[in-house]
C-alpha positions in Angstrom: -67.4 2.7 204.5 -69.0 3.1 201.0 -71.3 5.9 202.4 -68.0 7.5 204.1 -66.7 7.5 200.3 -69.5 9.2 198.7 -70.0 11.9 201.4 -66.4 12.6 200.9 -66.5 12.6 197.0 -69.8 14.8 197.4 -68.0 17.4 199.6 -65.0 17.7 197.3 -66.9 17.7 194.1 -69.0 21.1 196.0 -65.4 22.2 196.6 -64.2 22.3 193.4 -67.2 23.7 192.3 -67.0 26.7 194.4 -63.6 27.2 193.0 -64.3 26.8 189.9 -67.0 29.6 190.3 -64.6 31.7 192.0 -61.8 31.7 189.5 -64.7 32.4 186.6 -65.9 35.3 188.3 -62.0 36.4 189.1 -62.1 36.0 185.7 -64.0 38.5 184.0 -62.9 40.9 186.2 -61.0 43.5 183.7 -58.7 44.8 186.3 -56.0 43.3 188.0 -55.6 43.0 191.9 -53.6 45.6 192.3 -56.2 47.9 189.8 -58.6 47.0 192.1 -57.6 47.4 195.5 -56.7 50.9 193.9 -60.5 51.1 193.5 -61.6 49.8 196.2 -59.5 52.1 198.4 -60.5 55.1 196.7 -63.9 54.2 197.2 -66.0 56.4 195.2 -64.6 58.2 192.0 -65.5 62.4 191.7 -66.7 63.0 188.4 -66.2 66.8 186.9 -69.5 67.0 184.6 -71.4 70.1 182.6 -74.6 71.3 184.1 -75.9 73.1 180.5 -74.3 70.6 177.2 -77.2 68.7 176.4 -77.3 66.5 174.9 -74.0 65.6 176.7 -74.3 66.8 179.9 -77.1 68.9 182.0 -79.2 68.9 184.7 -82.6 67.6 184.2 -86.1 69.4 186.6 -84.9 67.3 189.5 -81.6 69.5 188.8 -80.0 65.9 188.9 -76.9 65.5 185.9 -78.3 63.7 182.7 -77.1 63.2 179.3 -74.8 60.7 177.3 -71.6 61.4 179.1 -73.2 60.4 182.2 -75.0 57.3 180.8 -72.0 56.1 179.3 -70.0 56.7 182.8 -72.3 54.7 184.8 -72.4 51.9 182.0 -68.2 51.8 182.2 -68.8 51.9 185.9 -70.9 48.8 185.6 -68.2 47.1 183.8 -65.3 47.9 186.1 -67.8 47.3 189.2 -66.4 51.0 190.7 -68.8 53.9 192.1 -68.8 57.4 190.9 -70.2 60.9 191.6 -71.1 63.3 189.5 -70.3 66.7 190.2 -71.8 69.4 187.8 -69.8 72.8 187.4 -68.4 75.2 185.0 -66.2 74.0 182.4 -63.5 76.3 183.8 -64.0 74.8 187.3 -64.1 71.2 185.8 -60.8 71.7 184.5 -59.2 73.3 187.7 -60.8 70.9 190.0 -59.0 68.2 187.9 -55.4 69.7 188.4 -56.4 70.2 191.8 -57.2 66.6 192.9 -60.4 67.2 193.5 -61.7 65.0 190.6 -60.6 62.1 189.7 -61.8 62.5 185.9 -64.7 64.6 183.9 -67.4 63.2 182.1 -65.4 63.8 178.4 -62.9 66.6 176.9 -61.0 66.7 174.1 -57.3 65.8 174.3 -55.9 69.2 173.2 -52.2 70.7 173.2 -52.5 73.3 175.9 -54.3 70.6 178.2 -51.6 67.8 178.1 -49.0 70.2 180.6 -51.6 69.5 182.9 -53.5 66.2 182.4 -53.3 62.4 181.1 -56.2 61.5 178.3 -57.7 58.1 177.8 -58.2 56.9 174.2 -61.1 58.3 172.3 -64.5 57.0 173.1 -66.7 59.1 170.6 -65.4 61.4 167.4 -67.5 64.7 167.5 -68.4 66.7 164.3 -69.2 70.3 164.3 -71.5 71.1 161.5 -72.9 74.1 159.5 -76.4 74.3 159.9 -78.5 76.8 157.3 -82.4 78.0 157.1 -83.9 75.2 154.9 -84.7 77.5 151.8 -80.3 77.5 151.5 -80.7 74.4 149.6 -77.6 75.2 147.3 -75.0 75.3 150.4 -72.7 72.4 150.3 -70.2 74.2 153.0 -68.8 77.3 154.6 -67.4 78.6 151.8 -70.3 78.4 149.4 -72.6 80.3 152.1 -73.2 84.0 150.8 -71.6 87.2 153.4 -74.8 86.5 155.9 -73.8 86.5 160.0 -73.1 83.1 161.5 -74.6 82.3 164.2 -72.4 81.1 167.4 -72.4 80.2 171.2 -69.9 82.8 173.3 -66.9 80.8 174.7 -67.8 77.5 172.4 -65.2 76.2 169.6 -67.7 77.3 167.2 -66.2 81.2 167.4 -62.9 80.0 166.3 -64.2 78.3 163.5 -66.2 80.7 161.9 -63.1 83.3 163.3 -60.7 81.1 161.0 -63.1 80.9 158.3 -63.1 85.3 158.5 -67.2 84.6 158.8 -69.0 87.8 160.3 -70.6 86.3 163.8 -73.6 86.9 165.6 -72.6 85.3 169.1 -75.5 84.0 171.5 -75.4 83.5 175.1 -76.3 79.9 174.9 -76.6 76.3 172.8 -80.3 76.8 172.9 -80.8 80.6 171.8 -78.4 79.6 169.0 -80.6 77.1 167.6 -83.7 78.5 168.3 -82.5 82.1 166.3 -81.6 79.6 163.4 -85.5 77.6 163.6 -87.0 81.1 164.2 -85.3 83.1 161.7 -83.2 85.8 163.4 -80.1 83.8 161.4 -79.4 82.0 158.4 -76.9 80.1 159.7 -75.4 78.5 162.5 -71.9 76.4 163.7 -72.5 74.1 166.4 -71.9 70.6 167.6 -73.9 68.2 165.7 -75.4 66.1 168.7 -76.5 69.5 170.6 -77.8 70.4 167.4 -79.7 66.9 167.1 -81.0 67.3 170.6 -83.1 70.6 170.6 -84.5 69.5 167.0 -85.8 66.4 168.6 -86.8 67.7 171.8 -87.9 71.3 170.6 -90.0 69.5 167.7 -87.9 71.5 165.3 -88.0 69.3 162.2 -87.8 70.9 159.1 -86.7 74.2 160.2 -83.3 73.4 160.3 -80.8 71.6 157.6 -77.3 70.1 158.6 -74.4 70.3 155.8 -73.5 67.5 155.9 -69.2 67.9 155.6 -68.0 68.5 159.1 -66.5 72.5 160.1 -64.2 70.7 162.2 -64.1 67.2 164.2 -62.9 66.4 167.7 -62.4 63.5 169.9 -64.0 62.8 173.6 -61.4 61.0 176.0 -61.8 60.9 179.4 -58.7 62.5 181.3 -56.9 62.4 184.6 -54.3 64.2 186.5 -51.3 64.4 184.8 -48.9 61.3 186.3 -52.4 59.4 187.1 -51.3 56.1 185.3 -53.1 53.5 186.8 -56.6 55.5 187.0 -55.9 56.0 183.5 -55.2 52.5 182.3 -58.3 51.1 184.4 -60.5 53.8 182.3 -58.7 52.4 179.1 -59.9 49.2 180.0 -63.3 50.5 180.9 -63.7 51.8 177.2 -62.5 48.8 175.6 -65.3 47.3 177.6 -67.8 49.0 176.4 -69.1 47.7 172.8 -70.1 49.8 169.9 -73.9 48.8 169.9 -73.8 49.5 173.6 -72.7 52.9 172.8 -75.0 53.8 169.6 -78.1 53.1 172.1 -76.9 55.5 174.2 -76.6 57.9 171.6 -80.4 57.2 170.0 -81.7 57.7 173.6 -81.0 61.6 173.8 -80.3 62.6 169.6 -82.0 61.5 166.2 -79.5 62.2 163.4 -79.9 65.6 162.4 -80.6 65.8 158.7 
């Protein structure tokens, strides 16, 4: 009888325990059942992402996509436990592919007037400065303004034209981030607008230190959300949650993976 008793308590103690395990690890998940049956029936999320942004997005030898948007969706994937697929396109097809249905998000836009007829935006995950970038003997420029009537270097299509278009800067347009910064480090400009991480990135990968100086003031600042189809609530507040999950630190090592701060 005593040994009945024991086995009995034994069994019931291993019950709760596996219940107790259960409810911690229903727990920590972020999203709620309804969240994740959405996730679990959609299976794999479609991912719009650049092919030529280092350091944000590109395609590395392998032509596999690479870069800091695509580390930091496969760490919020890893929070929220959901798949995903990158697919690497035009920024143009991104955006259409979006409306369409045939992503489910893209790897990181900003959140601006024209876009919200069409699309939902998370919160920001990461503010992005674009900076004025001079030959290093132009030790005495402290912005735009103060930089003498020399042509300003910038990428075709980029935000950079209408910035230096606002500013009534003469501009000498390239067909690409990396011919921009390489006609800065080699001369053929004295000055250039560009995002500050792309910037970052070539210096650091192209061994480019001391060629090139940052101004350190901002041209202009924008902010990287991650957006959905317009109406796509629920996708939108599981990505919220995804972002809240990830941590500053968690971020910042992303960022010193692929950029040194430009200087």
């Amino acid at each position: 009888m005593r040994k009945n008793f024991f086995w009995v308590l034994s069994l019931l103690s291993l019950f709760c325990l596996v219940g107790l395990t259960a409810c911690s690890q229903e727990a920590k998940d972020p999203l709620t059942p309804a969240e994740r049956a959405r996730v679990e029936q959609k299976g794999v999320l479609k991912i719009g992402a650049f092919p030529d942004y280092p350091p944000f997005g590109f395609l590395d030898e392998a032509k596999q996509p690479v870069g800091m948007s695509i580390d930091y969706w496969n760490l919020l994937a890893q929070k929220l436990n959901l798949k995903v697929k990158f697919c690497p396109t035009s920024f143009d097809k991104q955006l259409k592919g979006l409306e369409s249905g045939d992503f489910d998000s893209l790897a990181g836009i900003f959140p601006l007037m024209e876009r919200q007829k069409s699309f939902d935006f998370t919160k920001s995950f990461y503010t992005l400065n674009t900076n004025l970038f001079v030959a290093p003997g132009l030790n005495n420029i402290s912005s735009l303004q103060s930089l003498p009537s020399v042509p300003v270097g910038v990428v075709e299509g980029d935000s950079s034209q209408e910035v230096a278009k606002q500013a009534k800067r003469e501009m000498k347009v390239f067909p690409g981030y990396l011919e921009t910064v390489m006609a800065l480090a080699n001369g053929q400009v004295k000055a250039i607008i560009l995002d500050d991480p792309v910037v970052a990135y070539y210096i650091k990968v192209k061994g480019l230190a001391g060629k090139i100086r940052k101004v350190p003031d901002p041209v202009a600042q924008g902010w990287m959300t991650l957006p959905v189809k317009k109406g796509n609530l629920q996708l939108l507040e599981i990505l919220n949650k995804g972002i809240s999950q990830v941590s500053p630190q968690e971020w910042q090592k992303i960022e010193r993976k692929w950029v040194e701060p430009s200087k």
